[in-house]
mmCIF file as gemmi writes it, N, C-alpha and C atoms, coordinates in Angstrom:
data_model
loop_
_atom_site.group_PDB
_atom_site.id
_atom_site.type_symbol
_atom_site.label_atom_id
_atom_site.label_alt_id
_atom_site.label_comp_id
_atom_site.label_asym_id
_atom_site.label_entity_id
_atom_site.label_seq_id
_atom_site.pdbx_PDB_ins_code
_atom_site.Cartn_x
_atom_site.Cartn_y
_atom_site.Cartn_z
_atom_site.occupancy
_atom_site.B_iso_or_equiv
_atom_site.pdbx_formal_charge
_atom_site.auth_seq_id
_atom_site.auth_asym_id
_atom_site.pdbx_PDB_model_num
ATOM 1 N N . UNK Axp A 1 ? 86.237 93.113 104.289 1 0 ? 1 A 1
ATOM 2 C CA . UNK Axp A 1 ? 87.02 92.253 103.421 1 0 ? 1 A 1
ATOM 3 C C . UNK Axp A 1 ? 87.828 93.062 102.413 1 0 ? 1 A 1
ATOM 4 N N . UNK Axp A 2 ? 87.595 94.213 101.937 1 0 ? 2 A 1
ATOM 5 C CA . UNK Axp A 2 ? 88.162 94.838 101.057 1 0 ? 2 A 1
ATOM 6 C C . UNK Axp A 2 ? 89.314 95.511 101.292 1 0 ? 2 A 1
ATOM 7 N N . UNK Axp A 3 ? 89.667 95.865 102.568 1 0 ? 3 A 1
ATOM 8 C CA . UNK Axp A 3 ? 90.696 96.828 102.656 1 0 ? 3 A 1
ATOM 9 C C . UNK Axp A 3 ? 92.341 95.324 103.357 1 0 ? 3 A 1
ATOM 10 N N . UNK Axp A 4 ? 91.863 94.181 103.693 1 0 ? 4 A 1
ATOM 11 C CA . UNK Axp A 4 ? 92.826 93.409 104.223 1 0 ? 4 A 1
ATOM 12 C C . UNK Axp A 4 ? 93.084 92.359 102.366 1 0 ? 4 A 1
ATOM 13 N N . UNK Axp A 5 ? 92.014 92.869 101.306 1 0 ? 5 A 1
ATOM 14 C CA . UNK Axp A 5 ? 92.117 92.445 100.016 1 0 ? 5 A 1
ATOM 15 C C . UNK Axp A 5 ? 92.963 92.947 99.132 1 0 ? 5 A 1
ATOM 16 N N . UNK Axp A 6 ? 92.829 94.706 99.311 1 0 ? 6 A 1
ATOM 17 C CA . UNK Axp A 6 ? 93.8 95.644 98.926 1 0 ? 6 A 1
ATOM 18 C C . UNK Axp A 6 ? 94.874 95.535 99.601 1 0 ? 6 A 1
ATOM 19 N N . UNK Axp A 7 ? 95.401 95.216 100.331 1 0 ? 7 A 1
ATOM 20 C CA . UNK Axp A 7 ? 96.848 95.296 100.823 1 0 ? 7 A 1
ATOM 21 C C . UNK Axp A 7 ? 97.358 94.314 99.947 1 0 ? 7 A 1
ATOM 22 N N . UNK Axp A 8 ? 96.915 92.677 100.331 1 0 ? 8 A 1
ATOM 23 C CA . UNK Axp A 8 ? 97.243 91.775 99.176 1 0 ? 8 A 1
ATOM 24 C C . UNK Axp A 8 ? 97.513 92.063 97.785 1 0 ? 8 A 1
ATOM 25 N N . UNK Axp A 9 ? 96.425 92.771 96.909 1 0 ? 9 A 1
ATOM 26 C CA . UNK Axp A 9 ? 96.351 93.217 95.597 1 0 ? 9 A 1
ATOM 27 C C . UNK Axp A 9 ? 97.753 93.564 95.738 1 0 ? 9 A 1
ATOM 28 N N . UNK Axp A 10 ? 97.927 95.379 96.619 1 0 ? 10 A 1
ATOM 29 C CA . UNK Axp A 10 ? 98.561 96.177 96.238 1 0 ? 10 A 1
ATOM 30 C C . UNK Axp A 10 ? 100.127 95.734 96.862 1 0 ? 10 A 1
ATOM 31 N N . UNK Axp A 11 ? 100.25 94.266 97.595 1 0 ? 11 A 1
ATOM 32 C CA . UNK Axp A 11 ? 101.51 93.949 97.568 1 0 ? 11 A 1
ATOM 33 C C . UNK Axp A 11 ? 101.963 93.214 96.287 1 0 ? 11 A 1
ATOM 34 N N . UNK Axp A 12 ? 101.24 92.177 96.238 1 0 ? 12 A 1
ATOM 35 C CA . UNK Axp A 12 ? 101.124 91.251 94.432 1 0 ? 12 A 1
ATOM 36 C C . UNK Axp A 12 ? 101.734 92.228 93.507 1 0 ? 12 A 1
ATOM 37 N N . UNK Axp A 13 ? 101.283 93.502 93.232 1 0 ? 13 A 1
ATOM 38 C CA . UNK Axp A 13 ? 101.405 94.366 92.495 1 0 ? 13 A 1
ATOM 39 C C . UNK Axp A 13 ? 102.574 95.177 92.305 1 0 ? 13 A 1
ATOM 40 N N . UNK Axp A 14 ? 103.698 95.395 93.727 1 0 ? 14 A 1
ATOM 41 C CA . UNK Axp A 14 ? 105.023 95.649 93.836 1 0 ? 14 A 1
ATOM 42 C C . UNK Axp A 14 ? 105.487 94.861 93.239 1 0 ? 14 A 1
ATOM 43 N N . UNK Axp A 15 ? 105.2 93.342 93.507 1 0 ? 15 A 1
ATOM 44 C CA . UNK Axp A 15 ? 106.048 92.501 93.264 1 0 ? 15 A 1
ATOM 45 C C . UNK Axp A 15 ? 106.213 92.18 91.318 1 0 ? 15 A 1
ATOM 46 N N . UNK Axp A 16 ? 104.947 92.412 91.103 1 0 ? 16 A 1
ATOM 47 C CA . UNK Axp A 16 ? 104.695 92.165 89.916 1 0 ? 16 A 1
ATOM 48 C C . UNK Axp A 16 ? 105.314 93.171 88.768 1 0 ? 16 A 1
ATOM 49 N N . UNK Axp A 17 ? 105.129 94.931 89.088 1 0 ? 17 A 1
ATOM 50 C CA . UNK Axp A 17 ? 105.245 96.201 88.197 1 0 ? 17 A 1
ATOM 51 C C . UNK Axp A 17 ? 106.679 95.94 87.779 1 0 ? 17 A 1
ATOM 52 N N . UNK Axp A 18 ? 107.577 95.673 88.003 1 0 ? 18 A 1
ATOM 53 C CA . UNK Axp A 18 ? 108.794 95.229 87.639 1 0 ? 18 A 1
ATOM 54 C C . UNK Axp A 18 ? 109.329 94.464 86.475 1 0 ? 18 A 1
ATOM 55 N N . UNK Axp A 19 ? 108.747 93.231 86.555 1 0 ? 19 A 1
ATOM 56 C CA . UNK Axp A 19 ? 109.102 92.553 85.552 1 0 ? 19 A 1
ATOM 57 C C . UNK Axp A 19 ? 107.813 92.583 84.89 1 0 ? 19 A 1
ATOM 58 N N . UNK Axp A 20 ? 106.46 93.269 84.98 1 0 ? 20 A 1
ATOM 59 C CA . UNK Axp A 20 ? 105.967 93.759 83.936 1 0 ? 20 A 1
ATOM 60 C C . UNK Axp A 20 ? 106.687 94.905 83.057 1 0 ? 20 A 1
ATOM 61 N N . UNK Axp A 21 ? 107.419 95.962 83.916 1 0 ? 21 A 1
ATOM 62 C CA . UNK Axp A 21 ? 108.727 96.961 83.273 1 0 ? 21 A 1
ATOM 63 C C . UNK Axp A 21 ? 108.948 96.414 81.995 1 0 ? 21 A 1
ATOM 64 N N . UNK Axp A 22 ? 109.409 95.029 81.937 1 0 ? 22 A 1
ATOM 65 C CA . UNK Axp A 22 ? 110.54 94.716 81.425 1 0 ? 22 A 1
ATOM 66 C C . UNK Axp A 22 ? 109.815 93.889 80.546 1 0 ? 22 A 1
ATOM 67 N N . UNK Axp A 23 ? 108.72 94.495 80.181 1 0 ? 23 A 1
ATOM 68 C CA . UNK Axp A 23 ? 107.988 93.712 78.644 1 0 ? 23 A 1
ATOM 69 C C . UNK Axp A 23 ? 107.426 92.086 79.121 1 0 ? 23 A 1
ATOM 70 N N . UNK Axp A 24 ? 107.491 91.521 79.896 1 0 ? 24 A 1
ATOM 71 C CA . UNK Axp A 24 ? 107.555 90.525 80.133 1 0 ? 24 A 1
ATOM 72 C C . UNK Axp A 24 ? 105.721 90.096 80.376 1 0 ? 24 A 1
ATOM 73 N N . UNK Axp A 25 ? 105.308 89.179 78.859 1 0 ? 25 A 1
ATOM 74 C CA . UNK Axp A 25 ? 104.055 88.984 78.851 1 0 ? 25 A 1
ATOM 75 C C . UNK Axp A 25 ? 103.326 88.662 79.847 1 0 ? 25 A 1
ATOM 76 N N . UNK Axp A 26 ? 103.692 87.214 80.532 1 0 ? 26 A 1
ATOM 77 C CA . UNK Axp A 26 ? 102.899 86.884 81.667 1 0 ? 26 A 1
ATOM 78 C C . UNK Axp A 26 ? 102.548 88.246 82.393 1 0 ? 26 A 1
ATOM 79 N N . UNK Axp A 27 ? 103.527 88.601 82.86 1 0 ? 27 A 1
ATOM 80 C CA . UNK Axp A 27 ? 103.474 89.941 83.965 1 0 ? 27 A 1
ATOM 81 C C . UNK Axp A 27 ? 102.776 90.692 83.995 1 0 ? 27 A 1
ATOM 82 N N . UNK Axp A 28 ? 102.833 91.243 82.764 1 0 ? 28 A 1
ATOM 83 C CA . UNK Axp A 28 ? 102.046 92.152 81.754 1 0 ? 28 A 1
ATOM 84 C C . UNK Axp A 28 ? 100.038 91.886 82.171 1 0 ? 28 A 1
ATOM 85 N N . UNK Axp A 29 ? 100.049 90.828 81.947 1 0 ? 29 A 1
ATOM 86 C CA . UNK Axp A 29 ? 98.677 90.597 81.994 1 0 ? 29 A 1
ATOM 87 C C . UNK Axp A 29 ? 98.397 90.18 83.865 1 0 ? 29 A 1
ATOM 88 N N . UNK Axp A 30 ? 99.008 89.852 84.077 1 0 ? 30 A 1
ATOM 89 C CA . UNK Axp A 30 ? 98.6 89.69 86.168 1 0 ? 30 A 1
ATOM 90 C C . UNK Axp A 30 ? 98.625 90.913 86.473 1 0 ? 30 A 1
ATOM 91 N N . UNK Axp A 31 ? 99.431 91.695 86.548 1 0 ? 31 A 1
ATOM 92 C CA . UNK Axp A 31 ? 99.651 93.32 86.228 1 0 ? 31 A 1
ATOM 93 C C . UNK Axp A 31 ? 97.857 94.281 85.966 1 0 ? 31 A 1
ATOM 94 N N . UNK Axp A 32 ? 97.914 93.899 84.967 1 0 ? 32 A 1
ATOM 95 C CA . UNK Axp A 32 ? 96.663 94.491 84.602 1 0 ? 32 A 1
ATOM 96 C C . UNK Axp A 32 ? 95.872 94.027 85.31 1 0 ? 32 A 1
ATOM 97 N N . UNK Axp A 33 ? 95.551 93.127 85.488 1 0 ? 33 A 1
ATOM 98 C CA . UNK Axp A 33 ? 94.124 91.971 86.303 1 0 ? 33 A 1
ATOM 99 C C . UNK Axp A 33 ? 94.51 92.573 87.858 1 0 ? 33 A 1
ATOM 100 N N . UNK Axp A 34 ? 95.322 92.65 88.121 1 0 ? 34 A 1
ATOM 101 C CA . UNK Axp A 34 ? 95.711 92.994 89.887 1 0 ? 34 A 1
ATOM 102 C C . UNK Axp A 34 ? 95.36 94.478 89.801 1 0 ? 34 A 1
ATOM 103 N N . UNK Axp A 35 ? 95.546 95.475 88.448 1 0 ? 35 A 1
ATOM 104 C CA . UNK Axp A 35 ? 95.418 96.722 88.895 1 0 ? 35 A 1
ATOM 105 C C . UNK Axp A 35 ? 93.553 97.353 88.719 1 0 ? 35 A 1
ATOM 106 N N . UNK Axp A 36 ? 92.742 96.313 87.431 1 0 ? 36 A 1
ATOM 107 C CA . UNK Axp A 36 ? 91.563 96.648 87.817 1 0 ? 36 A 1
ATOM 108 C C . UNK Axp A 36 ? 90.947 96.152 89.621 1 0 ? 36 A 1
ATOM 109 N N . UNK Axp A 37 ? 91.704 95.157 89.869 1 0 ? 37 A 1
ATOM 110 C CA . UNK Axp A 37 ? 91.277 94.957 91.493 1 0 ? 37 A 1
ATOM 111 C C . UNK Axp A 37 ? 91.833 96.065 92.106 1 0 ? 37 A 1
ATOM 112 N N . UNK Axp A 38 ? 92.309 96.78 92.252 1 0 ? 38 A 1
ATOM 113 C CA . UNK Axp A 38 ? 92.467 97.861 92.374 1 0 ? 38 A 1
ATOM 114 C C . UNK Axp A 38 ? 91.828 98.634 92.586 1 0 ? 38 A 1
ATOM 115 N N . UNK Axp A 39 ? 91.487 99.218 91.452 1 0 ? 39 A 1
ATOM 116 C CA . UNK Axp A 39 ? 90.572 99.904 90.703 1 0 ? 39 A 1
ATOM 117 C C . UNK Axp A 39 ? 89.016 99.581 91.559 1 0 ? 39 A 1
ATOM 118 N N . UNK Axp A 40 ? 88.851 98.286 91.221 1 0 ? 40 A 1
ATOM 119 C CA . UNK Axp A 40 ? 87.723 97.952 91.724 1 0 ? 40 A 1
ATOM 120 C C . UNK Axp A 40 ? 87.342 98.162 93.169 1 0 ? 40 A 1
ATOM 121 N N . UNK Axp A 41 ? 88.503 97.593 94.072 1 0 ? 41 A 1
ATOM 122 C CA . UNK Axp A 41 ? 88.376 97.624 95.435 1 0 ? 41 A 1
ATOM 123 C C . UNK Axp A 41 ? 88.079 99.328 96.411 1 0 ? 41 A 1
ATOM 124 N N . UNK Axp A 42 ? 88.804 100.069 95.06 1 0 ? 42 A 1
ATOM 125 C CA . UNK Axp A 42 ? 88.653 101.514 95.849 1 0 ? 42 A 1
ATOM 126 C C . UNK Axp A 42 ? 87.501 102.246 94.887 1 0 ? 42 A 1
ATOM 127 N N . UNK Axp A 43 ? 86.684 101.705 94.14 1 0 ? 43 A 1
ATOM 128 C CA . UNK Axp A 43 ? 85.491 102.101 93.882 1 0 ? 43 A 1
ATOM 129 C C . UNK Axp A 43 ? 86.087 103.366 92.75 1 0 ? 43 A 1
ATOM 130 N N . UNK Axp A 44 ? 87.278 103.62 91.975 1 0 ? 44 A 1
ATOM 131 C CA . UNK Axp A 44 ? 87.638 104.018 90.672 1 0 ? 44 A 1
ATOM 132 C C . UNK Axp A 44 ? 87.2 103.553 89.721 1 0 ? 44 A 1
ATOM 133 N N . UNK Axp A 45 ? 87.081 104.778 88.507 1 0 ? 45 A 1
ATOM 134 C CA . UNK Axp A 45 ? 86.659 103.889 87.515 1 0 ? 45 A 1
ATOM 135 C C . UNK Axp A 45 ? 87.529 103.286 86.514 1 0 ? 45 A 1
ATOM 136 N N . UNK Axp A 46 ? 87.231 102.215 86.075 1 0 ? 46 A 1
ATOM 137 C CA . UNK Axp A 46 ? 87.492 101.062 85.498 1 0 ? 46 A 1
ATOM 138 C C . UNK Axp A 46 ? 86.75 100.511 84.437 1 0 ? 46 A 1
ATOM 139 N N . UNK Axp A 47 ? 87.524 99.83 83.6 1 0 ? 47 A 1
ATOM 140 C CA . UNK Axp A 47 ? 86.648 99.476 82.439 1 0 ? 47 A 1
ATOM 141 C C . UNK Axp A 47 ? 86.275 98.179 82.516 1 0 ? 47 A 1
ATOM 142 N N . UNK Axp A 48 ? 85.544 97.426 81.96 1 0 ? 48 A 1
ATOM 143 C CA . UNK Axp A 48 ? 84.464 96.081 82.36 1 0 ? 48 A 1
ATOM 144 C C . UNK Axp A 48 ? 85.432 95.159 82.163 1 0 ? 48 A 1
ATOM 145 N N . UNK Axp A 49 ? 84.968 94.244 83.307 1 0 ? 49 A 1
ATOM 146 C CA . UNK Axp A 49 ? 85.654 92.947 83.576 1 0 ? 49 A 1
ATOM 147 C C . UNK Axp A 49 ? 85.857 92.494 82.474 1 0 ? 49 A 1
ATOM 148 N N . UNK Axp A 50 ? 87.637 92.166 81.967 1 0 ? 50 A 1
ATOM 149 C CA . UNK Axp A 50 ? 87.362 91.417 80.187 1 0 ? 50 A 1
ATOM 150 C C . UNK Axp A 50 ? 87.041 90.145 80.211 1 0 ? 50 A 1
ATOM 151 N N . UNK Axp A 51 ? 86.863 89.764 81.593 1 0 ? 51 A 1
ATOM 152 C CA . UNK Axp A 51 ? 86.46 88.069 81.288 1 0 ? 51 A 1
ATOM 153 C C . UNK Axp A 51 ? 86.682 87.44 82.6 1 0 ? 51 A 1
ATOM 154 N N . UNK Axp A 52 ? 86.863 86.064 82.731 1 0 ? 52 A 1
ATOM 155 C CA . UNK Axp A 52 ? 87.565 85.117 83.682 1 0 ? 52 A 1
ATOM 156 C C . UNK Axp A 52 ? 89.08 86.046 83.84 1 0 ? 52 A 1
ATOM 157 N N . UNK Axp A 53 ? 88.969 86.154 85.578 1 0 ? 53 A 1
ATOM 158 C CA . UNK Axp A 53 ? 90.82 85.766 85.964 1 0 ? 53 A 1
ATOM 159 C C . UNK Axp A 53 ? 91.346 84.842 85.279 1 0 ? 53 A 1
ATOM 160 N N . UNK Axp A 54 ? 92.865 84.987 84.99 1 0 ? 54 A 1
ATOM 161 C CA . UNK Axp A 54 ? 93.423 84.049 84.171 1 0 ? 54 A 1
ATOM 162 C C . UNK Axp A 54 ? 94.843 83.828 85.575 1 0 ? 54 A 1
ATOM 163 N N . UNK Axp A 55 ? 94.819 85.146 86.267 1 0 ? 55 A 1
ATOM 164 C CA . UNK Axp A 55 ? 96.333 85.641 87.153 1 0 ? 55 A 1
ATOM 165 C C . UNK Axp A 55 ? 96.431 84.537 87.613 1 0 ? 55 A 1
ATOM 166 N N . UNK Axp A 56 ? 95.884 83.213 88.414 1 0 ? 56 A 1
ATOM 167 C CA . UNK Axp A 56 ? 96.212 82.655 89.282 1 0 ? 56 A 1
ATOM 168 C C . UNK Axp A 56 ? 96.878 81.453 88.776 1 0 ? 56 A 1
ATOM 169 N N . UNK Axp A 57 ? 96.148 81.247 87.771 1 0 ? 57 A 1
ATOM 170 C CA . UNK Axp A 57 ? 96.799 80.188 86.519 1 0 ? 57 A 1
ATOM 171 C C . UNK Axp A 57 ? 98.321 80.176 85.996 1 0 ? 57 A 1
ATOM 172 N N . UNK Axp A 58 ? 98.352 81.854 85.151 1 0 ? 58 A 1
ATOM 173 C CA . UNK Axp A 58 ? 99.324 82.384 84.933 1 0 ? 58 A 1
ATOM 174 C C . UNK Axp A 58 ? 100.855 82.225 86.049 1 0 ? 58 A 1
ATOM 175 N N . UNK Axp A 59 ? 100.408 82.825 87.343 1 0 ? 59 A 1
ATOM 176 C CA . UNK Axp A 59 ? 101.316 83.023 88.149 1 0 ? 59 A 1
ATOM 177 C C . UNK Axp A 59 ? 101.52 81.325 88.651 1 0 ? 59 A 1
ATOM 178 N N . UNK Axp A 60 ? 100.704 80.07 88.95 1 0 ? 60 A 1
ATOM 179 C CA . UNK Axp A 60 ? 101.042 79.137 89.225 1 0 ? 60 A 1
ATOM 180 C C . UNK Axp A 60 ? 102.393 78.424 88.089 1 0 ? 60 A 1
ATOM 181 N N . UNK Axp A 61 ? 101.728 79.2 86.694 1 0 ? 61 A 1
ATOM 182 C CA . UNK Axp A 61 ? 102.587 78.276 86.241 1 0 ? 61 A 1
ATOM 183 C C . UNK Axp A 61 ? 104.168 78.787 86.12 1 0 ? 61 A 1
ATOM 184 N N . UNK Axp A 62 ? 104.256 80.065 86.056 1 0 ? 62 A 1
ATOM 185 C CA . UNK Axp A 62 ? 105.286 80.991 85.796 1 0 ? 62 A 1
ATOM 186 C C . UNK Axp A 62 ? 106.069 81.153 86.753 1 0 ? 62 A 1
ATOM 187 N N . UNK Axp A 63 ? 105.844 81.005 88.34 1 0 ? 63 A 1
ATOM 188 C CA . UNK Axp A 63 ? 106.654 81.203 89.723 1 0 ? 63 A 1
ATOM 189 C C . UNK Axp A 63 ? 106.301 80.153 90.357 1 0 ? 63 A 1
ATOM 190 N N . UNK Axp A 64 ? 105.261 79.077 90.075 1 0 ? 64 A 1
ATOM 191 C CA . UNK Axp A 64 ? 105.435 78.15 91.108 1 0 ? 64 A 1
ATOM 192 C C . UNK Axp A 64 ? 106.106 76.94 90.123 1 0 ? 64 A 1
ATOM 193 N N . UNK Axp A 65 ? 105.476 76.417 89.092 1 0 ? 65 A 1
ATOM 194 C CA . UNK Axp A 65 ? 106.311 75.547 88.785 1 0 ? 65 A 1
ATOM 195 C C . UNK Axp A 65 ? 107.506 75.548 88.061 1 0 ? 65 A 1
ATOM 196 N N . UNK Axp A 66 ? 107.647 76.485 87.211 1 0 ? 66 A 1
ATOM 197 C CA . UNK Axp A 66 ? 108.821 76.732 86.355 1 0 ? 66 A 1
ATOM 198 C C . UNK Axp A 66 ? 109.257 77.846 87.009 1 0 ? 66 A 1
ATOM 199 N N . UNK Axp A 67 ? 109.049 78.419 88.304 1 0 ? 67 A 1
ATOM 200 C CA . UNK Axp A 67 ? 110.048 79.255 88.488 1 0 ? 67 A 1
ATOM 201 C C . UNK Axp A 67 ? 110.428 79.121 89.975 1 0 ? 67 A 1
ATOM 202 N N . UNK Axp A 68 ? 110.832 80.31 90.735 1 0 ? 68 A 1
ATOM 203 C CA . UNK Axp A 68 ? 110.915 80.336 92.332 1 0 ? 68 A 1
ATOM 204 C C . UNK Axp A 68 ? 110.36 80.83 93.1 1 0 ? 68 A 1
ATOM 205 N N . UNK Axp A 69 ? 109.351 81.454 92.658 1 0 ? 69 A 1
ATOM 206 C CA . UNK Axp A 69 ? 108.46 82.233 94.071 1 0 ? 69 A 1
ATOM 207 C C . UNK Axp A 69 ? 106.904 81.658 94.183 1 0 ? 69 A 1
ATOM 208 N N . UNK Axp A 70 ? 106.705 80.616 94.621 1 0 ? 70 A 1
ATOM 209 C CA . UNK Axp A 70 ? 106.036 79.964 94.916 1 0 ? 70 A 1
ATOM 210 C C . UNK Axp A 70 ? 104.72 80.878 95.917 1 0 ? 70 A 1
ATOM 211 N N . UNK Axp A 71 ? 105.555 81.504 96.969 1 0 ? 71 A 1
ATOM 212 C CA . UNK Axp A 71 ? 104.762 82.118 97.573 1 0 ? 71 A 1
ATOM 213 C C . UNK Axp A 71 ? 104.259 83.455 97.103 1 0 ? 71 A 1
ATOM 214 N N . UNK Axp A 72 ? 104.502 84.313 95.879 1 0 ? 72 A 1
ATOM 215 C CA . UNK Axp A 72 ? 103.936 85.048 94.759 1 0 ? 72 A 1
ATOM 216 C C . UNK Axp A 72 ? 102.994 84.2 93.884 1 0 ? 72 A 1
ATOM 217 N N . UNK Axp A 73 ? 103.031 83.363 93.894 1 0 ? 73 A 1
ATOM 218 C CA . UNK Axp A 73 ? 101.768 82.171 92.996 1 0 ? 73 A 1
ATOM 219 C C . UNK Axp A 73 ? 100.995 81.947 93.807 1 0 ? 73 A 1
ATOM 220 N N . UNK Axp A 74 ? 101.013 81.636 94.953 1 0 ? 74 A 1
ATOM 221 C CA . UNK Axp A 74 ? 100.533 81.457 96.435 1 0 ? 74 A 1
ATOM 222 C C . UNK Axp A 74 ? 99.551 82.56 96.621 1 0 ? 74 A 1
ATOM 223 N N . UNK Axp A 75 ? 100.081 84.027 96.532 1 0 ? 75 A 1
ATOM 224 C CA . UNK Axp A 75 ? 99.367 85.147 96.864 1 0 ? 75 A 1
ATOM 225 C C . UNK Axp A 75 ? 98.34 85.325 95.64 1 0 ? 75 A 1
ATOM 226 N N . UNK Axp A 76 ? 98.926 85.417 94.385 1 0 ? 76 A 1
ATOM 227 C CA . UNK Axp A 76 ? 97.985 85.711 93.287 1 0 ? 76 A 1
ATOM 228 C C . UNK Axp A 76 ? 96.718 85.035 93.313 1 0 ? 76 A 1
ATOM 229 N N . UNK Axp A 77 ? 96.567 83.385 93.173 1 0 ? 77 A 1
ATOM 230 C CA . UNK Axp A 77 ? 95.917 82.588 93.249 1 0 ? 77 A 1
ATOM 231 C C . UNK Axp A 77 ? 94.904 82.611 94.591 1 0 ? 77 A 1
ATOM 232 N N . UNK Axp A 78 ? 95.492 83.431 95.75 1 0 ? 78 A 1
ATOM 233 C CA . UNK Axp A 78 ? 94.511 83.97 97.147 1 0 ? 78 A 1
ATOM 234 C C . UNK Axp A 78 ? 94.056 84.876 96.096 1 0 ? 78 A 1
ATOM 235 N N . UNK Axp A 79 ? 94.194 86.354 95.828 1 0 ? 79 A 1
ATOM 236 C CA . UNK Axp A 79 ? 93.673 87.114 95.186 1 0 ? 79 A 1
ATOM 237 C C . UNK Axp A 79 ? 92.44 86.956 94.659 1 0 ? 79 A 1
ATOM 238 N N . UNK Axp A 80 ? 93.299 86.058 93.053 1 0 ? 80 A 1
ATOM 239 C CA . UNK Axp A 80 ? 91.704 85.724 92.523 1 0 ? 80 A 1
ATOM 240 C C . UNK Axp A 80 ? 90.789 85.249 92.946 1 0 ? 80 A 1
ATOM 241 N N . UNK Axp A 81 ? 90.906 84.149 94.21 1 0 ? 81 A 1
ATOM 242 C CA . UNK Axp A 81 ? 90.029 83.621 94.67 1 0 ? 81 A 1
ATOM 243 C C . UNK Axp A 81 ? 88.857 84.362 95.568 1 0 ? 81 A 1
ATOM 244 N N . UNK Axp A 82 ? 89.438 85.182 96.326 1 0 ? 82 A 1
ATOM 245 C CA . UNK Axp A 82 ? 89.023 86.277 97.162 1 0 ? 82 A 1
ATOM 246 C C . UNK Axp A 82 ? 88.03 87.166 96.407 1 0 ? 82 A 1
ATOM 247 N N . UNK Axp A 83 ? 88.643 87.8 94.799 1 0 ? 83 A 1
ATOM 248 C CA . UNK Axp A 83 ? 88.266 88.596 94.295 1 0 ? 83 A 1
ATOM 249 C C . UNK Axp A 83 ? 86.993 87.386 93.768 1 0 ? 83 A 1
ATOM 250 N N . UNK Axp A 84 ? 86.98 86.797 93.572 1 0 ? 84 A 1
ATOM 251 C CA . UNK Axp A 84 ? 85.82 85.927 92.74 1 0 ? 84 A 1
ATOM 252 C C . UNK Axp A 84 ? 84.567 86.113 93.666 1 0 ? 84 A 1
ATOM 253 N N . UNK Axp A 85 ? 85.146 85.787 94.821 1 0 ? 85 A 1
ATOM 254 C CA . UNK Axp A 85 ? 83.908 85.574 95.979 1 0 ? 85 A 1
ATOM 255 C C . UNK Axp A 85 ? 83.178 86.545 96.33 1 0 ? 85 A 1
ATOM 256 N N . UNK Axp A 86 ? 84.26 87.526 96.52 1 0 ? 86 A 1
ATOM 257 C CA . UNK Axp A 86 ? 83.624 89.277 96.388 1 0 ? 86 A 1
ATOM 258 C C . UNK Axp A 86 ? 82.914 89.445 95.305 1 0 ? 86 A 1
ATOM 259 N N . UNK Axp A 87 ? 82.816 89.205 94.085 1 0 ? 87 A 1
ATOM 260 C CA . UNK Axp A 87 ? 82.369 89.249 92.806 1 0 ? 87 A 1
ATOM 261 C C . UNK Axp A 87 ? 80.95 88.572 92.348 1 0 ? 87 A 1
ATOM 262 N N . UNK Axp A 88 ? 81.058 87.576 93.184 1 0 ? 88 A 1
ATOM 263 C CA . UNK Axp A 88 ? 79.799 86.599 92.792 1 0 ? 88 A 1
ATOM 264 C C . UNK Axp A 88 ? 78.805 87.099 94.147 1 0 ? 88 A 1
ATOM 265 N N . UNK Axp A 89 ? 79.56 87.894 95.352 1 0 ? 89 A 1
ATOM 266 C CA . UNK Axp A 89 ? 78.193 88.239 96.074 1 0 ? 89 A 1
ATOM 267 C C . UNK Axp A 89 ? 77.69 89.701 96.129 1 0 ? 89 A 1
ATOM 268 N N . UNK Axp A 90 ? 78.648 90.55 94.949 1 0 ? 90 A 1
ATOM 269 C CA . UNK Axp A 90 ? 77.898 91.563 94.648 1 0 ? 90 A 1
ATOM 270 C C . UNK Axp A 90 ? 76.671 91.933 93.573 1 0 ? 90 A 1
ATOM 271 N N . UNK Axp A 91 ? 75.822 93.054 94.478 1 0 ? 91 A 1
ATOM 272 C CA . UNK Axp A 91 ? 74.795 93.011 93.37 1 0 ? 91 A 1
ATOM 273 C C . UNK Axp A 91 ? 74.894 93.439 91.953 1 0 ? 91 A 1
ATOM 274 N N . UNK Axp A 92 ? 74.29 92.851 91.207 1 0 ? 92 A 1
ATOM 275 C CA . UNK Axp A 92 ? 74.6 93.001 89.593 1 0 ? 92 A 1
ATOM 276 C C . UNK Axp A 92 ? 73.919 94.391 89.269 1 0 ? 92 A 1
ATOM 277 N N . UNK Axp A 93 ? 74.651 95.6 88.512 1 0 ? 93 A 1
ATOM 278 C CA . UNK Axp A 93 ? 74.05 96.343 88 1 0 ? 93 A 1
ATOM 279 C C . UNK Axp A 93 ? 73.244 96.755 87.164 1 0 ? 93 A 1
């Protein structure tokens, strides 16, 4: 599951580094959340989960309803979901 997870992440993440570039808050924070999955998926270190995903929320509201890429809200919202499931069936340290 992890390496067909990372492709996802690390496409989300083209799409995203851009108009995170460009200061742009939402971005900014899916950005970050996509790059500890990252992080996470290739077993780097990383600093502790700051909380709940927020990306899928974020990106629904920012490209699917008020904006145009529906299918970038589409992907994020797979992400988190994916990443959750992975998350809740690993063992706790």
């Amino acid at each position: 599951m992890k390496a067909p997870l990372l492709e996802k992440v690390q496409h989300a993440l083209r799409q995203i580094e851009p108009m995170a570039a460009h200061d742009w808050p939402p971005a900014r924070s899916i950005a970050r959340q996509l790059r500890w999955c990252v992080a996470y998926l290739t077993d780097q270190p990383r600093e502790e989960r700051p909380g709940p995903f927020s990306m899928g929320l974020i990106a629904t509201r920012e490209f699917d309803m008020y904006g145009d890429q529906p299918e970038l809200a589409a992907l994020i919202s797979e992400i988190q979901s994916d990443m959750e499931r992975l998350l809740a069936a690993a063992p706790s340290p």
